[in-house]
C-alpha positions in Angstrom: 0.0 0.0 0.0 0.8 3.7 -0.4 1.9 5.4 2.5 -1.0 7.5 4.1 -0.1 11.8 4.2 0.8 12.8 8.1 -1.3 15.9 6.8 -4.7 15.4 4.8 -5.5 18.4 3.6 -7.8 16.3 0.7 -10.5 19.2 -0.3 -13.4 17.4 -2.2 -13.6 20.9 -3.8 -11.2 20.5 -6.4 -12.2 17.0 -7.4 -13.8 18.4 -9.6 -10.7 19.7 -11.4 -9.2 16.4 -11.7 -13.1 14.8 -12.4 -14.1 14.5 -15.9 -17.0 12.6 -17.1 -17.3 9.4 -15.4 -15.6 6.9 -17.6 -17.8 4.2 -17.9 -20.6 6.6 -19.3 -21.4 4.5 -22.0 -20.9 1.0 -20.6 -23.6 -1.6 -20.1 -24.2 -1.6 -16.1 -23.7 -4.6 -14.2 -26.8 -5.3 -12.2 -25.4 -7.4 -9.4 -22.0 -5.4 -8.4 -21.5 -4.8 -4.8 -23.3 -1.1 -3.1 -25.0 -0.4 -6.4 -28.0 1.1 -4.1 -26.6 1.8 -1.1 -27.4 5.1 0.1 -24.2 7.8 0.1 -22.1 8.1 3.2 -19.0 9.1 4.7 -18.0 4.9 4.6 -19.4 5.3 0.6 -15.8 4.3 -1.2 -14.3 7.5 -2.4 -14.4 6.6 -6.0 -18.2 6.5 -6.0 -18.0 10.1 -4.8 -15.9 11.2 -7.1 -18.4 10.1 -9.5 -21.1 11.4 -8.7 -20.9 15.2 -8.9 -23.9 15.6 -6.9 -22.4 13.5 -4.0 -19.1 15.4 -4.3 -20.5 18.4 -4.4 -22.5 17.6 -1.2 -19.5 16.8 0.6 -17.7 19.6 -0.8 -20.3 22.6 0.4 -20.2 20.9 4.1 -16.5 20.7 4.2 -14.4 22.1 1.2 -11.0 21.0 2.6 -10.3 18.0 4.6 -6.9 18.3 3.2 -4.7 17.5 0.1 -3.9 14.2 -1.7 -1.7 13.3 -4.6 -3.9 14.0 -7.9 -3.5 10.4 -8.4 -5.4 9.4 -5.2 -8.9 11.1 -6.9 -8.5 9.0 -10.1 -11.7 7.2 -10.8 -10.3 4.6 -13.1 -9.7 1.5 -11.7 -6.9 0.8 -10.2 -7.0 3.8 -7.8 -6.4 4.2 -4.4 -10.2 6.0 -4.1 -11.3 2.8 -4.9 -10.5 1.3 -1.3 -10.9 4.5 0.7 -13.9 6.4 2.6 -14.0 9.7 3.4 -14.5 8.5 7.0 -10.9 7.0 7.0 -9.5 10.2 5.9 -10.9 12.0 8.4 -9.5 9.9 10.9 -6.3 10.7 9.8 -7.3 14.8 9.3 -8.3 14.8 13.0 -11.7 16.2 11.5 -14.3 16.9 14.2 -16.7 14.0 14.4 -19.5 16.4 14.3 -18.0 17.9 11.0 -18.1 14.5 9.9 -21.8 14.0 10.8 -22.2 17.1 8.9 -20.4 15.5 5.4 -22.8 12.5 6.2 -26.2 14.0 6.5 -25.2 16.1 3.2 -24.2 13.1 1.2 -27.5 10.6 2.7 -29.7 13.6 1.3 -28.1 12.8 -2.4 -30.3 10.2 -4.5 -28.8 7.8 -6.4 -30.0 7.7 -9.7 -29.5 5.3 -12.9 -26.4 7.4 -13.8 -24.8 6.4 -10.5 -25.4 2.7 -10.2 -24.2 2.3 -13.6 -20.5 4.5 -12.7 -20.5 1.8 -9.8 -20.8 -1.6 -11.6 -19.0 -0.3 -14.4 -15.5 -1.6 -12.1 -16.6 -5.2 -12.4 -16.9 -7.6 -15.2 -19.0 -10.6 -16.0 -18.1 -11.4 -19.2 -18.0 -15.2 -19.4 -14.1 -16.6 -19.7 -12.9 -19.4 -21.8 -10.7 -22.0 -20.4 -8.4 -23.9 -22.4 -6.4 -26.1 -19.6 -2.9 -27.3 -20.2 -2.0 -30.9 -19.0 -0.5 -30.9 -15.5 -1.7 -31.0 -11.5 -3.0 -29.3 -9.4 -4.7 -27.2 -11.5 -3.9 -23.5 -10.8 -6.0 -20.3 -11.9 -3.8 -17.4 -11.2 -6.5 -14.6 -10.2 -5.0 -10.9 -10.6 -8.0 -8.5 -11.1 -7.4 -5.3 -9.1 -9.3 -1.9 -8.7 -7.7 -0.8 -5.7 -3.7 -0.3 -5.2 -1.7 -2.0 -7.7 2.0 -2.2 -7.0 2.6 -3.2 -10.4 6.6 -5.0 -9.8 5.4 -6.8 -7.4 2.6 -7.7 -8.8 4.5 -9.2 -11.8 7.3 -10.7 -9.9 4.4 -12.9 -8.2 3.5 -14.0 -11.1 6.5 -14.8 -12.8 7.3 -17.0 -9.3 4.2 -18.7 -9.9 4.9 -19.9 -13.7 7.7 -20.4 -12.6 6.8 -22.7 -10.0 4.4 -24.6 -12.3 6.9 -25.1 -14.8 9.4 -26.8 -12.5 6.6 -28.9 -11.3 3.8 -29.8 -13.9 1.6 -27.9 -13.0 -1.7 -26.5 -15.2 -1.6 -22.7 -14.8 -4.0 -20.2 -16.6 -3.9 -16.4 -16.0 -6.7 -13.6 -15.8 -7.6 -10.5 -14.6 -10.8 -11.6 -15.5 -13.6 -11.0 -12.6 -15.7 -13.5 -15.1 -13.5 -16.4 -14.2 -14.9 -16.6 -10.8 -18.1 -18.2 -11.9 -19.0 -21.8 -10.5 -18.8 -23.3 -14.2 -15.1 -22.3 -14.3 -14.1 -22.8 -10.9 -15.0 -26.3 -10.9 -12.0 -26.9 -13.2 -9.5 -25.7 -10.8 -8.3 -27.1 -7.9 -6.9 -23.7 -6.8 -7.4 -20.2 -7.3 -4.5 -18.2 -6.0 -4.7 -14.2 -5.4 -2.4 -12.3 -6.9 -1.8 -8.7 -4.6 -5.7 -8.1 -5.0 -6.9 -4.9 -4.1 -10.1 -3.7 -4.3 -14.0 -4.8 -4.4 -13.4 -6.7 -7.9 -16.2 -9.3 -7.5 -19.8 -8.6 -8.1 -21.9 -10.7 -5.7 -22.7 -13.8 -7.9 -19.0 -14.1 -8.8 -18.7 -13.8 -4.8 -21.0 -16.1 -4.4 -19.2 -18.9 -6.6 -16.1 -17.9 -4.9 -17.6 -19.0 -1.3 -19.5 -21.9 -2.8 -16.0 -23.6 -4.1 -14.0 -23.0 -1.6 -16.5 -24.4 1.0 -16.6 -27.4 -1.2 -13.5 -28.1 -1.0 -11.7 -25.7 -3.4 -8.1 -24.6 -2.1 -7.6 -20.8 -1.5 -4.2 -19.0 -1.6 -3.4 -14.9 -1.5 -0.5 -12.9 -0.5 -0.2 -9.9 0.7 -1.8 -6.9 -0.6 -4.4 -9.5 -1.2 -5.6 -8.5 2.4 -4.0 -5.2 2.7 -6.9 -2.5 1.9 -8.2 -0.3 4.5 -11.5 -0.7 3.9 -13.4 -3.8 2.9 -17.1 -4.3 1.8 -17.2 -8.1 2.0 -16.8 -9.0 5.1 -16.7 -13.0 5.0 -13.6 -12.7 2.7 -11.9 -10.7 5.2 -12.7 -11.9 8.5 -13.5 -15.6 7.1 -11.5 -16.3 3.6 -8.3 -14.3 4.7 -8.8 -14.0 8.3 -7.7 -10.8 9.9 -8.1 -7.5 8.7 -5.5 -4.9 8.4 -4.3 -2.2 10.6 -0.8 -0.6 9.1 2.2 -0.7 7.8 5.0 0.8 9.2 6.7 3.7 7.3 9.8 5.3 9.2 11.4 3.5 6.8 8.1 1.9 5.2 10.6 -1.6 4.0 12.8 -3.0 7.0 14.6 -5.5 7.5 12.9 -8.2 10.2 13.0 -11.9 11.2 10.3 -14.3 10.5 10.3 -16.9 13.2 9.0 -20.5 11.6 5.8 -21.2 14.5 5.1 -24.7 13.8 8.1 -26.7 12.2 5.7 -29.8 12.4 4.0 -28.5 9.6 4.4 -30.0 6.1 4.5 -26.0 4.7 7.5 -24.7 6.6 9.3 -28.0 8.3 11.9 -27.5 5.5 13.0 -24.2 6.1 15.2 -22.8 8.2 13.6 -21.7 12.0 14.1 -18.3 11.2 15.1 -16.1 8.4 15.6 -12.4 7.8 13.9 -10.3 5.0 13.1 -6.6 3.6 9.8 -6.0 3.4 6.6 -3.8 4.0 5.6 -5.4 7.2 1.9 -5.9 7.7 -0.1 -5.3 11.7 -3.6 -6.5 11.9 -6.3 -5.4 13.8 -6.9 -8.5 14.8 -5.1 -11.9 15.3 -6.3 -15.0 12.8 -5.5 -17.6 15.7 -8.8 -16.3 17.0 -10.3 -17.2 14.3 -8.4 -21.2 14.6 -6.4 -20.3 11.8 -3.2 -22.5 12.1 -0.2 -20.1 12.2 3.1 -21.1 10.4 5.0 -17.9 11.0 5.1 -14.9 12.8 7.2 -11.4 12.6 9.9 -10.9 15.5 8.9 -7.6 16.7 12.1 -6.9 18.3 14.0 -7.2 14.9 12.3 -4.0 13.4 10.4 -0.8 14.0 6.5 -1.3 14.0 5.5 2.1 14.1 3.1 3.8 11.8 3.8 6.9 9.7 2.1 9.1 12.1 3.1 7.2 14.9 1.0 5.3 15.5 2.0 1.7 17.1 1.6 -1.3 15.2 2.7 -4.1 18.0 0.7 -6.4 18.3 2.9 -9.1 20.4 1.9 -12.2 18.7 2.3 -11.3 15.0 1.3 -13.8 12.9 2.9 -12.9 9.0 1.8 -16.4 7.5 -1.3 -19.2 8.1 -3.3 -21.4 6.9 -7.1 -22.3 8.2 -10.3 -24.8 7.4 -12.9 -22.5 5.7 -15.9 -25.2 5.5 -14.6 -27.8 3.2 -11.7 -25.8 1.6 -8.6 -24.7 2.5 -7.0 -21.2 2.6 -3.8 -20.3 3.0 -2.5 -16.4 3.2 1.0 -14.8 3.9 1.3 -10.9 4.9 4.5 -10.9 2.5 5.3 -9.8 -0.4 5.3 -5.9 -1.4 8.8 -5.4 -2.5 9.7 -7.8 -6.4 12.5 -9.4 -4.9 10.5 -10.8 -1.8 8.9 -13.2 -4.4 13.2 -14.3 -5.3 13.8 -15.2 -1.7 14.8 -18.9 -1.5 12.4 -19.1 1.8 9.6 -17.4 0.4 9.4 -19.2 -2.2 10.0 -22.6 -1.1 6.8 -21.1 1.6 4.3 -20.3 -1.9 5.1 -23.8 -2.8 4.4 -25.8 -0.4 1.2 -23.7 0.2 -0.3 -24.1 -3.3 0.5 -28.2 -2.4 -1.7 -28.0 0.9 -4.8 -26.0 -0.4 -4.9 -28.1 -3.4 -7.5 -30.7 -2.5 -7.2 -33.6 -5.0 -6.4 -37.1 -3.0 -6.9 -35.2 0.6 -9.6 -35.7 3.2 -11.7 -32.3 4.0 -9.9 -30.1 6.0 -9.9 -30.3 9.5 
């Protein structure tokens, strides 16, 4: 993730300068995405304010200037950071008065959301129907890299040239797609896991969400890395809290990529009982708001806190004692697997990390295993 400014001074008065029209003006609305009627608020995601000029001028006329952001925060094409932030978020960090804030709200639940507006909202998702063509090998791998939030494009692509990589050396059948399409029930069912590339964003409308759940509480495996649960704010909250398992708190930024040891938490474990106990590594380290053992989730590895500096941009502290960075957990039949590494390209070169995605595409893939349990 981008770093967050120490000073917002974001003023939803000149969004319109950097607003055109909405870009999607012509597109063919999809009827199903995600908030398509939900009422405007300050926890609306900032893109659909931005595209709305009724809603931003709402906001705007209550409070002209919660601060200022890089032009490129405002974009309204996908991928954009608007795309996973709220105005409520940024007033958290503004130290905005909350009855300011109330203010912003009552002005933008007084804005109605018309035709125009439901169509700029599903215009972000897809359901185009995708064409499979699988190449001979096992487990069968479909390599899922749609993103409408923050895109850190190296990293992105170093992931995913690990991951060919990985399925060359061992047979595997890989397809590609940044295709929200691909997660209907007729494709899935040809898979035996779908892995996350760095997703960011709200890229599923709620049938492809709901083929999503159905396979992996089936018995489909599950594997994402981390910006795949890195956003701020989320809207589906069983991927979060259930698929992934935690939800995000910070990163630290005083330097925002440190150097820290990952401690190895169960070396019983088929995933990690090959690697060394502990490693070192430069990364962007990931704090939760909440721990996934709560959850039951199985923890492999967890961040020595004493090897880096978890503090926040604004200083805020990120501790959070027992830091899981990498686990695996039962969701129904399936099996999900998620790792907080991963931001910097030559994280996904590391001889430990890699040997980590491995063995974690192995476990979630469910062909010739019992359920989990």
């Amino acid at each position: 993730m981008p770093p967050k400014p120490l000073s917002l001074k974001l003023g939803l008065a000149v969004i319109g300068a950097l607003l055109g029209a909405p870009p999607w003006a012509e597109a063919t609305p999809t009827i199903d995405c995600p908030l398509r009627d939900q009422p405007y608020s300050v926890d609306s995601p900032l893109i659909d304010i931005l595209l709305s000029p009724a809603a931003k001028a709402a906001a705007s006329q209550v409070q002209p200037s919660l601060g200022r952001l890089p032009a490129s925060y405002f974009s309204t094409t996908p991928p954009t950071f608007a795309a996973i932030m709220t105005i409520r978020e940024l007033a958290a960090y503004a130290h905005v008065k909350e009855e300011q804030l109330d203010a912003i709200n009552q002005a933008l639940q007084a804005v109605p959301v018309t035709e125009a507006d439901r169509t700029a909202r599903c215009a972000r998702y897809d359901v185009d129907a995708v064409r499979v063509s699988m190449p001979s090998g096992r487990p069968r791998l479909l390599l899922f890299q749609k993103i409408t939030g923050f895109r850190e494009g190296p990293s992105v692509d170093a992931a995913e040239h690990l991951i060919r990589e990985l399925a060359q050396r061992n047979g595997w059948a890989l397809i590609v797609t940044d295709k929200g399409g691909a997660i209907r029930r007729a494709v899935l069912k040809q898979f035996d896991v779908v892995i996350w590339n760095n997703v960011s964003g709200d890229v599923l409308t709620l049938s492809e969400r709901s083929a999503l759940r159905q396979y992996v509480e089936q018995g489909g495996g599950f594997v994402a890395f981390h910006g795949s649960g890195g956003d701020p704010v989320y809207y589906w909250d069983w991927y979060v809290d259930t698929l992934i398992g935690a939800r995000f708190e910070g990163h630290p930024m005083k330097p925002q990529f440190q150097e820290a040891r990952i401690d190895v938490a169960d070396p019983s474990s088929p995933l990690v009982r090959d690697l060394a106990p502990g490693w070192t590594m430069t990364d962007e380290w990931y704090s939760f708001k909440t721990n996934p053992r709560a959850r039951g989730a199985h923890v492999l590895a967890t961040l020595d806190e004493s090897s880096y500096s978890p503090i926040g941009l604004a200083g805020e502290d990120l501790h959070m004692g027992d830091h899981p960075i990498a686990w695996t957990q039962c969701v129904g039949a399936g099996r999900s697997f998620y790792s907080a590494i991963g931001h910097r390209p030559e994280t996904y070169s590391d001889p430990h990390y890699s040997a980590l995605l491995q063995q974690a595409i192995l476990w979630a893939a469910p062909a010739g295993k019992p359920r989990c349990s």
